[in-house]
N, CA, C and O atoms as a MOPAC input file, in Angstrom:
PM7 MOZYME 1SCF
protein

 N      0.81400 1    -1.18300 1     0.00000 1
 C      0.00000 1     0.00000 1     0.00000 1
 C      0.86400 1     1.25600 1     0.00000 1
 O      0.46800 1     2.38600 1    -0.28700 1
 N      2.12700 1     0.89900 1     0.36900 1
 C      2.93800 1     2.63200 1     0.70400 1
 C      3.06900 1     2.62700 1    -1.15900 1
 O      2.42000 1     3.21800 1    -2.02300 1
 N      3.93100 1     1.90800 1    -1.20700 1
 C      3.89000 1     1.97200 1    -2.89800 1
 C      2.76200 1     2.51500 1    -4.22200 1
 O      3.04000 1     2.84600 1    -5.37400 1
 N      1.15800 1     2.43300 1    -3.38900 1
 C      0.64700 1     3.21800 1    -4.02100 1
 C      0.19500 1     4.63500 1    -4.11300 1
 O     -0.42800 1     5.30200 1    -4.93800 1
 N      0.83600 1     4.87300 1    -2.76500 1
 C      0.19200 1     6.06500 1    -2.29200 1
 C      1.34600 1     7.01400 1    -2.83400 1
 O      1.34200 1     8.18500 1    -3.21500 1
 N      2.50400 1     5.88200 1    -2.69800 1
 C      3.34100 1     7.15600 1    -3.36000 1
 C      3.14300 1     7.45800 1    -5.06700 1
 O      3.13000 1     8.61800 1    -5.47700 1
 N      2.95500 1     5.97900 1    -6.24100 1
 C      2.36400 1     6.23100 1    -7.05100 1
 C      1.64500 1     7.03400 1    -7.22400 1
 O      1.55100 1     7.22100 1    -8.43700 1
 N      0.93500 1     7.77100 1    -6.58800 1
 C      0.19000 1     8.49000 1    -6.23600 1
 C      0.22700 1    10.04100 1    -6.22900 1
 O     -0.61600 1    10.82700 1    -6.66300 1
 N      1.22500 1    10.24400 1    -5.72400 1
 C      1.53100 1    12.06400 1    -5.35700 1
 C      2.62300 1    12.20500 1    -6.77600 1
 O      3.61000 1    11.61300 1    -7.21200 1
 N      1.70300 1    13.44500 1    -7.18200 1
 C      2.00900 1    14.01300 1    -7.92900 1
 C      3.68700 1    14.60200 1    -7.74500 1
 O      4.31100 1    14.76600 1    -8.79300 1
 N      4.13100 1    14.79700 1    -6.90900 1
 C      5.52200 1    15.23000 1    -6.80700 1
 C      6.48000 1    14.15300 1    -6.89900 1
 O      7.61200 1    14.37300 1    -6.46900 1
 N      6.15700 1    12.81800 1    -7.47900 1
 C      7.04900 1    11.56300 1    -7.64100 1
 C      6.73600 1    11.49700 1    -8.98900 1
 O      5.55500 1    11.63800 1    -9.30700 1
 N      7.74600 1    11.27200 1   -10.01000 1
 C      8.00200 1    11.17100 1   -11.16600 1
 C      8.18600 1     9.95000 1   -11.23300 1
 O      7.53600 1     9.41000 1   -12.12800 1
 N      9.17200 1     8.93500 1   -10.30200 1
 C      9.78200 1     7.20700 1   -10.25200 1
 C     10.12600 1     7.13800 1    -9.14300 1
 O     10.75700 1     7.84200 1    -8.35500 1
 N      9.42000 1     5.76900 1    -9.14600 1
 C      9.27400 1     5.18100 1    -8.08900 1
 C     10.67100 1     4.15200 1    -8.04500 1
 O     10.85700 1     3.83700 1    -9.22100 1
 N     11.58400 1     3.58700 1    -7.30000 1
 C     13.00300 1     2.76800 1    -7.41700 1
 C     12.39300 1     2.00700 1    -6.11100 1
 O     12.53000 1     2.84600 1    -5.22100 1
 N     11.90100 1     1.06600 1    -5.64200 1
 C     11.50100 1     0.11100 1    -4.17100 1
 C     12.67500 1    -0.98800 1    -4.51600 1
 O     13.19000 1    -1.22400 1    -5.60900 1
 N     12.89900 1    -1.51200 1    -3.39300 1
 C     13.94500 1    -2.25300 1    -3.38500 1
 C     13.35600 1    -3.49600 1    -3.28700 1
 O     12.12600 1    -3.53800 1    -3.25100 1
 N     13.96400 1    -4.46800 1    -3.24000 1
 C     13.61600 1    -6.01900 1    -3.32600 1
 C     14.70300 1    -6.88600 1    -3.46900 1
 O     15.37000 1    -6.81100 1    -4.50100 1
 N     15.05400 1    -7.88000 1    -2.40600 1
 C     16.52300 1    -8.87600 1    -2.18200 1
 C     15.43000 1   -10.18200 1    -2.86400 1
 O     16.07100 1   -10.86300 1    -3.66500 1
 N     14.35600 1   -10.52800 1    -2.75500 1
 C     13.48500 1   -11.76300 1    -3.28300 1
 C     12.29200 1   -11.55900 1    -4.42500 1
 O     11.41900 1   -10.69100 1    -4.43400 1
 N     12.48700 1   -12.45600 1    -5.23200 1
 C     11.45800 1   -12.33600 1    -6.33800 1
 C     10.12800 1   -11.95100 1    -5.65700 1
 O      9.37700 1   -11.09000 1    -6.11600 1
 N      9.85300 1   -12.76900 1    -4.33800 1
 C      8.22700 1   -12.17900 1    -3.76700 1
 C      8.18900 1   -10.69600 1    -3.95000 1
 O      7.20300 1   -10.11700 1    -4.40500 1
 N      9.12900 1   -10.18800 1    -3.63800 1
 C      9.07600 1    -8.94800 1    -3.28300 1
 C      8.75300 1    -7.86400 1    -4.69500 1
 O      8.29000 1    -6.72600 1    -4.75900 1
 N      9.13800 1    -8.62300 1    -5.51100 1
 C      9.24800 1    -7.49400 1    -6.97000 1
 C      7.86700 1    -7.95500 1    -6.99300 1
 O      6.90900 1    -7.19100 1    -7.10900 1
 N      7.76200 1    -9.55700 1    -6.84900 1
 C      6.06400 1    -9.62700 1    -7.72200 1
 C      5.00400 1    -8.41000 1    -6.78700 1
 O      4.17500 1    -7.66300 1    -7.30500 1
 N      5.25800 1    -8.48200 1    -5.67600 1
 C      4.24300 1    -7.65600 1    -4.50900 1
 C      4.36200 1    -5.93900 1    -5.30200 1
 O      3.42500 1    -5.28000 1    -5.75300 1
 N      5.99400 1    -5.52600 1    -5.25500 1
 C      5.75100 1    -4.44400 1    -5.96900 1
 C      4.80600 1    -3.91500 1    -7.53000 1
 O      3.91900 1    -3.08500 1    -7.73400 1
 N      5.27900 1    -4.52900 1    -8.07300 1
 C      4.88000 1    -4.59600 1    -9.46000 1
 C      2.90300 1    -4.79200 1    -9.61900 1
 O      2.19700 1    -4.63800 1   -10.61600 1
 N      2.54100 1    -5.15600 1    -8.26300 1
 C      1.23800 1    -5.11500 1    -8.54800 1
 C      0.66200 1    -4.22900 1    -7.47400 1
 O     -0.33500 1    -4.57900 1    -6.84300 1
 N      1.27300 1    -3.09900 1    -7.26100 1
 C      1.06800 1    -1.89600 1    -6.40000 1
 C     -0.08400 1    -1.11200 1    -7.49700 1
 O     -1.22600 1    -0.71400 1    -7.26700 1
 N      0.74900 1    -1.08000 1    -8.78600 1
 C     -0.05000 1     0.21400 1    -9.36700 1
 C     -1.19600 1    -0.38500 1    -9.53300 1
 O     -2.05100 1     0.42300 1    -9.17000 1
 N     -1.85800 1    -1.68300 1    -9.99800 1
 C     -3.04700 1    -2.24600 1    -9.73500 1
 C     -4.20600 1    -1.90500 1    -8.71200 1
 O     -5.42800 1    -1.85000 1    -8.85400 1
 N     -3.26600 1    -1.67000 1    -7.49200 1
 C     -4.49200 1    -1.66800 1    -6.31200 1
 C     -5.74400 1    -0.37900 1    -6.85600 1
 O     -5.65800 1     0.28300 1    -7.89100 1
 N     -6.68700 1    -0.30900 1    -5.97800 1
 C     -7.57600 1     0.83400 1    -6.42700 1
 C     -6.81600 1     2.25900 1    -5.64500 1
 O     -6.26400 1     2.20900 1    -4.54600 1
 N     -6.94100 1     3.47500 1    -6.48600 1
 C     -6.76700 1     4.69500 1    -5.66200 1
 C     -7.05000 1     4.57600 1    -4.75200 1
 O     -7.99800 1     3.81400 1    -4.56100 1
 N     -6.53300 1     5.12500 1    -3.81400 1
 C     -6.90900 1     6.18400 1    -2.32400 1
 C     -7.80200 1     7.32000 1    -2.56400 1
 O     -7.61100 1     8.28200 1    -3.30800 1
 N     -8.91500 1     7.03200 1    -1.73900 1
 C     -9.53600 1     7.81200 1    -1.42100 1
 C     -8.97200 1     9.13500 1    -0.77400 1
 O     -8.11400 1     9.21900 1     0.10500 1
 N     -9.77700 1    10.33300 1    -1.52800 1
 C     -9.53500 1    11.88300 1    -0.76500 1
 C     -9.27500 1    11.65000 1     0.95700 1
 O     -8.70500 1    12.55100 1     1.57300 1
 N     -9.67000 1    10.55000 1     1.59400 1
 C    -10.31300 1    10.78000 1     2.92200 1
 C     -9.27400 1    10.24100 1     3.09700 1
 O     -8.35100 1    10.96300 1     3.47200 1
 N     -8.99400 1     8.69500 1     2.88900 1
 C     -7.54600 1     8.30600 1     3.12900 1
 C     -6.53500 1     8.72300 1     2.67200 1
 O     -5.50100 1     8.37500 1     3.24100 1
 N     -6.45000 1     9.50600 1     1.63200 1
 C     -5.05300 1    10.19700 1     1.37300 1
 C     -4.93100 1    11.12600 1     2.63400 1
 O     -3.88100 1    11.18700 1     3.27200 1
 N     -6.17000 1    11.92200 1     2.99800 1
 C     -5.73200 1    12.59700 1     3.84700 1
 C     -5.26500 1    12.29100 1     5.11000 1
 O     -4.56400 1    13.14600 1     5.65200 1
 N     -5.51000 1    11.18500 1     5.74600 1
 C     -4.97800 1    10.18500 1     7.33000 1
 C     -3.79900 1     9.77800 1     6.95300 1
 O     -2.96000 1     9.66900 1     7.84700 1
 N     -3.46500 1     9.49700 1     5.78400 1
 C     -1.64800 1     8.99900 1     5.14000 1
 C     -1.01400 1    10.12000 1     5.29500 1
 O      0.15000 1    10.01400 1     5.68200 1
 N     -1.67900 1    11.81000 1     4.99700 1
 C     -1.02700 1    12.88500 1     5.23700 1
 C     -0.37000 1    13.51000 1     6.58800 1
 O      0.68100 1    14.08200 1     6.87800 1
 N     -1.60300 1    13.07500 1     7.28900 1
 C     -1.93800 1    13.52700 1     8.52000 1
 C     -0.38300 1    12.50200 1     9.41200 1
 O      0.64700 1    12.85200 1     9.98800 1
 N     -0.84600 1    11.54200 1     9.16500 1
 C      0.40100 1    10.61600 1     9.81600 1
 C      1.53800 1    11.32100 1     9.41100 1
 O      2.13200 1    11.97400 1    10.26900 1
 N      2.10600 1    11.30600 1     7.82400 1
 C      3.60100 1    11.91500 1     7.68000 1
 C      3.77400 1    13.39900 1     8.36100 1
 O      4.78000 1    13.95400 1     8.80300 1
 N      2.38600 1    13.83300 1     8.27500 1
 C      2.69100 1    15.63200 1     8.90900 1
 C      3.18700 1    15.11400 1    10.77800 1
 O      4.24600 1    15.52400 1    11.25200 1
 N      2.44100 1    14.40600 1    11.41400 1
 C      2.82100 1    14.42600 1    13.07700 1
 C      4.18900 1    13.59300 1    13.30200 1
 O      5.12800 1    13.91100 1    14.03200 1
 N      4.02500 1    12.12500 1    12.26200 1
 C      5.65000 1    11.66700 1    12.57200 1
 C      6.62900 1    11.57800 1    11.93300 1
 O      7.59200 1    10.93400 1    12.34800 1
 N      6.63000 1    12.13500 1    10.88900 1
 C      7.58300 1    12.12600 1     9.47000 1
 C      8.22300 1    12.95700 1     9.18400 1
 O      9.42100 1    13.04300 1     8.91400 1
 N      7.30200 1    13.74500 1     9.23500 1
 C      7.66200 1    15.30000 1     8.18300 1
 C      9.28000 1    15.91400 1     8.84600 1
 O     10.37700 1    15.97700 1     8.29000 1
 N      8.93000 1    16.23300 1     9.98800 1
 C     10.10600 1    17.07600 1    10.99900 1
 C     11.14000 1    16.44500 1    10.91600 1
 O     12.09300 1    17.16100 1    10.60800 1
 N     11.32300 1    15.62700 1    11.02700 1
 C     13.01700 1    14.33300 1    11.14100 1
 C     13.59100 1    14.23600 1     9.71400 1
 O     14.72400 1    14.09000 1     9.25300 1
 N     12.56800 1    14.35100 1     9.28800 1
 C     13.29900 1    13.90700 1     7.56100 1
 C     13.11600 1    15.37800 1     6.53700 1
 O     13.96900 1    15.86000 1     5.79200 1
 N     12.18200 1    15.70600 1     6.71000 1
 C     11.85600 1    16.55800 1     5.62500 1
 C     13.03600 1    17.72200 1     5.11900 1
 O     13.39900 1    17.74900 1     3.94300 1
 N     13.48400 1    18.49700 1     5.95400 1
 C     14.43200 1    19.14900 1     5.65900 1
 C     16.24000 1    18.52100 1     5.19000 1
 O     17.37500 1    18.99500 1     5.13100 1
 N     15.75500 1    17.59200 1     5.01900 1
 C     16.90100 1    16.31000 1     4.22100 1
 C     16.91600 1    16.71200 1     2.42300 1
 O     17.86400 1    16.36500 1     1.71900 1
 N     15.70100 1    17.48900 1     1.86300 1
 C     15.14000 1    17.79400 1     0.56200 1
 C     14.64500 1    18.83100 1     0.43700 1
 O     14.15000 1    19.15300 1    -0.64300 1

């Protein structure tokens, strides 16, 4: 699911996810499949990176 959400935001051009096991590419590779995020859940995915994300990392970019 993180994989689609980042599919997702317009400020990602490519996506690079890593993977040491074939499971792992097949799991990626069928990210863009899932259905959109909803307005409502994009916004609780936001809400999370704004209280524990944003501050520690953000000024890294």
């Amino acid at each position: 699911m993180a994989l689609r959400y980042i599919l997702m935001s317009d400020a990602v051009s490519t996506v690079i996810p890593g993977a040491s096991k074939p499971e792992q590419i097949e799991r990626n590779v069928v990210a863009a499949d899932y259905p959109a995020f909803t307005h409502e859940q994009m916004g609780i995915v936001e809400d999370v990176y704004d209280k524990y994300i944003k501050n520690p990392v953000h000024y890294k970019w």
